[in-house]
C-alpha positions in Angstrom: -217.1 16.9 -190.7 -217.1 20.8 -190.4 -220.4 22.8 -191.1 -221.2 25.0 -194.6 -220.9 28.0 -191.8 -217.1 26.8 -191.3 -216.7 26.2 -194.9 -218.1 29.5 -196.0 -216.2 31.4 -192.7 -212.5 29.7 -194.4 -213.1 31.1 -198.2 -214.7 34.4 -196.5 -211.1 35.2 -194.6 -208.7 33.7 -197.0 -210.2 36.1 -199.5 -210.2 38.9 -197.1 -206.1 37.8 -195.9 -205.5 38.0 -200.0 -207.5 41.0 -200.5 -208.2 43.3 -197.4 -205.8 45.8 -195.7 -206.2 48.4 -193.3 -205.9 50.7 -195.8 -208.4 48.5 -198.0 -211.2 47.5 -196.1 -213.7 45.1 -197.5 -217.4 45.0 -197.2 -219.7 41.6 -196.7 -221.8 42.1 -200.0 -218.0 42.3 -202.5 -216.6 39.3 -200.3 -220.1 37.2 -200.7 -219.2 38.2 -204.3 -216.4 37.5 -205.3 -216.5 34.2 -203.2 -219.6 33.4 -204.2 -221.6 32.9 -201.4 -225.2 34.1 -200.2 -224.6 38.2 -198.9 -226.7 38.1 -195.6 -225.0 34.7 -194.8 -221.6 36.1 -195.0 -222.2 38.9 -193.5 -223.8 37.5 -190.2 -220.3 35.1 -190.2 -218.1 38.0 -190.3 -219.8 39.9 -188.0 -219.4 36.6 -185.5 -215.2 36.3 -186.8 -214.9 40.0 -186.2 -216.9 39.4 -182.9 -214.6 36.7 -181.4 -211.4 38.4 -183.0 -210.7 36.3 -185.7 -210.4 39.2 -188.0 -210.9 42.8 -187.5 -214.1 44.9 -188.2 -214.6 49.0 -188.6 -217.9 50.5 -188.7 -219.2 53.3 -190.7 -218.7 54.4 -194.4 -214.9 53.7 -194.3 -215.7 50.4 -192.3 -215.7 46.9 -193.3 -213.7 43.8 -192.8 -209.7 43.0 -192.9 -207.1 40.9 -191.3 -204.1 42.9 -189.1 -200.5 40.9 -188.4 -202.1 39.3 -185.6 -205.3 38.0 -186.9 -203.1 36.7 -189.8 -201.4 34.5 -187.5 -204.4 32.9 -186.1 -205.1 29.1 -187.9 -207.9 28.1 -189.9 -208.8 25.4 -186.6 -209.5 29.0 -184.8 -212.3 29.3 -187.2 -213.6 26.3 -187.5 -213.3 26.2 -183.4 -215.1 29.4 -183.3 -217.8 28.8 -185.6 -218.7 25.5 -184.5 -217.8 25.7 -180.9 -216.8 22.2 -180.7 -214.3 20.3 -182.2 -215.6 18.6 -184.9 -212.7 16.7 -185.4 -213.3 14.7 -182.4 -216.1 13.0 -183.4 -216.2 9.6 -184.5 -216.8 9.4 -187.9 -219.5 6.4 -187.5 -221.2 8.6 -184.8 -220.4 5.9 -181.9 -219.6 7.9 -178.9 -216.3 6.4 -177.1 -214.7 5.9 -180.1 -210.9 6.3 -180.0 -207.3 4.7 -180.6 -208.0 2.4 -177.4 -212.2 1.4 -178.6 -212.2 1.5 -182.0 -215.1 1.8 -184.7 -214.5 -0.5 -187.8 -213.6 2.5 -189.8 -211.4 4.2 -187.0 -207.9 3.0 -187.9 -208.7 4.2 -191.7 -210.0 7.2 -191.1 -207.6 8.3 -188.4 -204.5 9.2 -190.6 -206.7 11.1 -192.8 -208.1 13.2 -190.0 -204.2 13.7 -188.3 -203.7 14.7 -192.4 -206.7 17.7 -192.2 -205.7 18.9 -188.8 -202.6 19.6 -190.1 -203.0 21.1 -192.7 -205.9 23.5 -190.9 -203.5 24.1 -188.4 -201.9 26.5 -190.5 -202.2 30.0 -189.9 -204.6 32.0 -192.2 -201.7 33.6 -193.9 -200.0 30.3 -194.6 -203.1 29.3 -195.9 -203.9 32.1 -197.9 -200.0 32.1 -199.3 -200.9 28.7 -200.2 -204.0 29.0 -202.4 -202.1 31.7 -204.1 -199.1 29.7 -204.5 -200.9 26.6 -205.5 -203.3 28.0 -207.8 -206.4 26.9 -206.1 -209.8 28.4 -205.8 -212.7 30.1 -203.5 -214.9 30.4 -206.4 -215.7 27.9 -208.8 -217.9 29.1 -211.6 
């Protein structure tokens, strides 16, 4: 449903929401790291975030990447939104075009709580999130 660019833009700010500061800014290469994801890759996608503040970005030899209050409070949909510019979650999951409650595909009325389900839970702000994966002892790296 989403892109890898989403996918890799979620882990790349929940680990910078659990790990960043002002005080403690983070660059792309020890995110990519310790997320494990390609450097150059994660770098171009936080340069886009910090672009269309979803996180904040400071240049220079004290620069890198964090979240303020206020970017905290933005929800893992703003990212996904941002990244793929459409919503994703829109589409039928078949591919048929005027899919919908009213014109349904034969998978619609299965797949329809589980998408309500994701929205949801995306729809959390990236501190909720982050909170969570501490809290539930879930992962952004799996080696």
């Amino acid at each position: 449903m989403i892109t890898n660019a989403s996918k890799y833009a979620i882990r790349a700010v929940v680990y910078l929401a659990e790990n960043a500061s002002i005080d403690h800014k983070l660059g792309a290469k020890e995110v990519a790291e310790n997320v494990n994801l390609p450097k150059y890759f994660i770098a171009k996608i936080l340069q886009q975030l910090a672009k269309g503040e979803i996180i904040n970005s400071v240049k220079g030899p004290q620069g890198g990447f964090y979240l303020n209050e206020l970017k905290l409070q933005k929800t893992v949909l703003d990212i996904i939104h941002y990244i793929d510019e459409e919503d994703v979650f829109d589409n039928c999951f078949m591919g048929l075009k005027q899919c919908s409650d009213e014109n349904p595909c034969p998978v619609h009325h299965v797949v329809s709580p589980f998408k309500k389900q994701i929205l949801e839970e995306l729809n959390k702000t990236i501190e909720e999130f982050a909170n969570d994966v501490k809290e539930n002892g879930t992962y952004l790296k799996l080696d």
